[in-house]
NUVEX-423846 format. One record per residue: x, y, z of N, C-alpha, C in turn; residue in one letter. Coordinates in steps of 0.05 Angstrom, whole numbers, padded with zeros to 5 digits, always signed. Layout:
BEGIN
XYZXYZXYZa/...
//
This chain:
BEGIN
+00016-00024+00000+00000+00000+00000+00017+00025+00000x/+00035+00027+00022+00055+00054+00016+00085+00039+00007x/+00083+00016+00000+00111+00018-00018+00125+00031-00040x/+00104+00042-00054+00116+00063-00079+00114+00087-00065x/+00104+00095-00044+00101+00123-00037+00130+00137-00029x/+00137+00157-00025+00153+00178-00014+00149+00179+00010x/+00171+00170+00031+00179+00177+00053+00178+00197+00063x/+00171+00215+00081+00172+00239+00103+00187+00232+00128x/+00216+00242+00131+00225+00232+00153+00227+00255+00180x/+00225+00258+00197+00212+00276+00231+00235+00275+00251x/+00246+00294+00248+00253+00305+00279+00237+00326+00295x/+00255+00331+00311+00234+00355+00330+00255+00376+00338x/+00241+00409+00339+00268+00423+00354+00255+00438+00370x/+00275+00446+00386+00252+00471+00414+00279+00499+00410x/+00299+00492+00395+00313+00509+00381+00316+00515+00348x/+00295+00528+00334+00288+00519+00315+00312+00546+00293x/+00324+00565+00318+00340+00578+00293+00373+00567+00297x/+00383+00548+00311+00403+00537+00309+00397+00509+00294x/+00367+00499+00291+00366+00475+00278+00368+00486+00246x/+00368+00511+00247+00353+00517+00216+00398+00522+00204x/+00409+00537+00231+00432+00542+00217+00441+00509+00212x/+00440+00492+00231+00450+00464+00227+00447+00448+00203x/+00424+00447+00193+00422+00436+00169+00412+00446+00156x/+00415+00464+00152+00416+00488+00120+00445+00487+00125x/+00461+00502+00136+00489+00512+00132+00510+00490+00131x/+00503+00477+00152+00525+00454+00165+00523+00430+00155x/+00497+00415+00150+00494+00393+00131+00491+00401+00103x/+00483+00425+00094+00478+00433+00068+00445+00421+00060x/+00425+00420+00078+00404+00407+00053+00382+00441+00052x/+00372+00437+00025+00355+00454+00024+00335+00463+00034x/+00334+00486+00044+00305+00488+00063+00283+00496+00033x/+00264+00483+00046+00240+00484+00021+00221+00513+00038x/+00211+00501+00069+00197+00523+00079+00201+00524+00100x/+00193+00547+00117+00202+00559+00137+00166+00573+00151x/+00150+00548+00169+00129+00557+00178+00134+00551+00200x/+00098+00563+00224+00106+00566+00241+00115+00542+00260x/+00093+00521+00243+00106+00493+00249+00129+00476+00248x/+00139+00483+00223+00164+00460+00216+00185+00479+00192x/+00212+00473+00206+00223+00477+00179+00231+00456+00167x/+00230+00459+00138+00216+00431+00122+00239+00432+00094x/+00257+00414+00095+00281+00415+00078+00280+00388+00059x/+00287+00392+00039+00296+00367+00017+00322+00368+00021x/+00320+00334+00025+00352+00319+00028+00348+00307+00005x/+00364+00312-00015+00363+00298-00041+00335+00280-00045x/+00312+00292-00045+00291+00282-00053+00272+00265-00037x/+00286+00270-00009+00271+00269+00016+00265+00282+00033x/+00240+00289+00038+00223+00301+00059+00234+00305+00084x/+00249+00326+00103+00256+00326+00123+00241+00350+00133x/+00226+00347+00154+00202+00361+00168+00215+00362+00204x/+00228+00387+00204+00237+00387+00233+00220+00406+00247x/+00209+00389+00262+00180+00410+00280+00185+00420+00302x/+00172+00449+00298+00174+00463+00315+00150+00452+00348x/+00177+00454+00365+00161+00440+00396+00164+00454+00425x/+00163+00458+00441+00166+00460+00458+00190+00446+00471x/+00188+00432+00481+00217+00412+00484+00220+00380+00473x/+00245+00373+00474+00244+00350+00464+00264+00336+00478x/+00256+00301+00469+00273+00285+00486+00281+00264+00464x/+00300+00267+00458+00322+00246+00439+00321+00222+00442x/+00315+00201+00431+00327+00172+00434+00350+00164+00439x/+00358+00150+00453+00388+00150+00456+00397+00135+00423x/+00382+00135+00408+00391+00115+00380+00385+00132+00369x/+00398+00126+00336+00403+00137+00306+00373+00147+00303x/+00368+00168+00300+00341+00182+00278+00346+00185+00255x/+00367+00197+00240+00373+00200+00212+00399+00190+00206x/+00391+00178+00183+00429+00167+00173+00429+00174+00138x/+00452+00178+00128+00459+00189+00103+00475+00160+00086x/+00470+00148+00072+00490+00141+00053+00505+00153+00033x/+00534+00139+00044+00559+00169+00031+00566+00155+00017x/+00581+00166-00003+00616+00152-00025+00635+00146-00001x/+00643+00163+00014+00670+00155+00027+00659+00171+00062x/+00654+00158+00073+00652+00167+00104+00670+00174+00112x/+00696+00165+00123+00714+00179+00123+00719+00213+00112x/+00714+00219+00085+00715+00242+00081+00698+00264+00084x/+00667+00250+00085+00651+00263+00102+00651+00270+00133x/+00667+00254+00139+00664+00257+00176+00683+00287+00166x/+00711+00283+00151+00733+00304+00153+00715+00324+00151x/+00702+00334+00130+00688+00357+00124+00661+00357+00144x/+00650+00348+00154+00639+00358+00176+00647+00364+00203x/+00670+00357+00206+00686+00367+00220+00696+00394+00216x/+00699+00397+00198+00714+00418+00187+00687+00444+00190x/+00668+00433+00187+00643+00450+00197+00634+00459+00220x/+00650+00437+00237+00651+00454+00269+00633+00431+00279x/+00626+00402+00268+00610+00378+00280+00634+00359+00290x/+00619+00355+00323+00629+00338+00333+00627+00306+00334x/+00639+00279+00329+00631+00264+00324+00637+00243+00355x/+00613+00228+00352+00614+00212+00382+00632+00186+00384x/+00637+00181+00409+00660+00164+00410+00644+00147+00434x/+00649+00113+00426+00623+00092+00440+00644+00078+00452x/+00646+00068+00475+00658+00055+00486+00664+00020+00487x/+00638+00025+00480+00641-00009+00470+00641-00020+00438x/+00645+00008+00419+00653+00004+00394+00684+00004+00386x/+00699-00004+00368+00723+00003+00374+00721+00018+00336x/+00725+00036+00352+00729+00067+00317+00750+00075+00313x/+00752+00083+00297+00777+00086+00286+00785+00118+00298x/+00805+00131+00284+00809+00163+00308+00794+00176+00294x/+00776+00177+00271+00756+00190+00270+00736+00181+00269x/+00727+00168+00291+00708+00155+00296+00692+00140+00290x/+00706+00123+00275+00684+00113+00246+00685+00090+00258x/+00674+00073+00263+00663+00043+00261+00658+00024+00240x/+00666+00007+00245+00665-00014+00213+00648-00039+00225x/+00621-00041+00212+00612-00066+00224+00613-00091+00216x/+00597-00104+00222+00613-00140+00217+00614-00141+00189x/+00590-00134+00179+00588-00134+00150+00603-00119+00131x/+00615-00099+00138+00630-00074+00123+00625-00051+00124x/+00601-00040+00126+00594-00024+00124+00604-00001+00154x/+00615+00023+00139+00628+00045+00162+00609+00061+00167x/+00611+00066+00198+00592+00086+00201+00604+00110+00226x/+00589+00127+00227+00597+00149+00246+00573+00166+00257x/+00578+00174+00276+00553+00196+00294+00559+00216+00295x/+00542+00234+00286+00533+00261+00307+00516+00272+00321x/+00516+00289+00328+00497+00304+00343+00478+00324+00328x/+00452+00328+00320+00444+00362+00320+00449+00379+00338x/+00432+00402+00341+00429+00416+00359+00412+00412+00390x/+00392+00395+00378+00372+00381+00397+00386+00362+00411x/+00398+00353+00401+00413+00322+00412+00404+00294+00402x/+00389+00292+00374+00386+00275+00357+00404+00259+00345x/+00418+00241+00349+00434+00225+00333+00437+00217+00308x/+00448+00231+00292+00449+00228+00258+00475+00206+00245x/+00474+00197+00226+00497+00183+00221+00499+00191+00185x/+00528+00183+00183+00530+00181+00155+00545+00156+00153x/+00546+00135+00132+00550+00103+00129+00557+00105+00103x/+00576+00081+00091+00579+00067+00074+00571+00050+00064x/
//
């Protein structure tokens, strides 16, 4: 029934003009609109609707993840943007924090502004 449909993916912010510099500026995705509800951005042809809330409470797990070309070089350049990347104690990552899982696939964390857990992967 919604398998051919288009995805809408949701966070939440209670800081909605550092969420707006974060990913407009810092991740680069396009803001489409800017209401009183949500600012509402295309990530390469996905729906990202970050709503405006009162407060919010993070999952301690991944909400958004990106598939990259080279993670590694994305972590560099988001770094280079002033994003901090998380370091797990019971993962063993490499010094920029990247993780390689059983299967191959690398991955890495950040933070928004809210304290949402984002990743970018290989």
């Amino acid at each position: 029934m919604l398998g051919d449909k288009a995805i809408v993916a949701f966070v939440a912010t209670s800081k909605p003009d550092a969420a707006k510099a974060f990913y407009g500026e810092t991740l680069g995705l396009r803001l489409v609109e800017d209401t009183p509800f949500a600012l509402v951005y295309d990530a390469n042809g996905t729906t990202l609707r970050v709503q405006r809330v009162e407060a919010c409470a993070p999952p301690p797990f991944t909400q958004l993840g990106w598939h990259v070309d080279d993670v590694a070089q994305t972590v560099r350049d988001l770094v280079g943007r002033g994003v901090t990347f998380e370091r797990f104690g019971f993962l063993e990552q490499d010094e920029l924090g990247i993780w390689t899982a059983p299967g191959g696939t690398k991955i890495a964390w950040f933070k928004d502004p809210e304290g949402y857990t984002l990743s970018p992967n290989d």
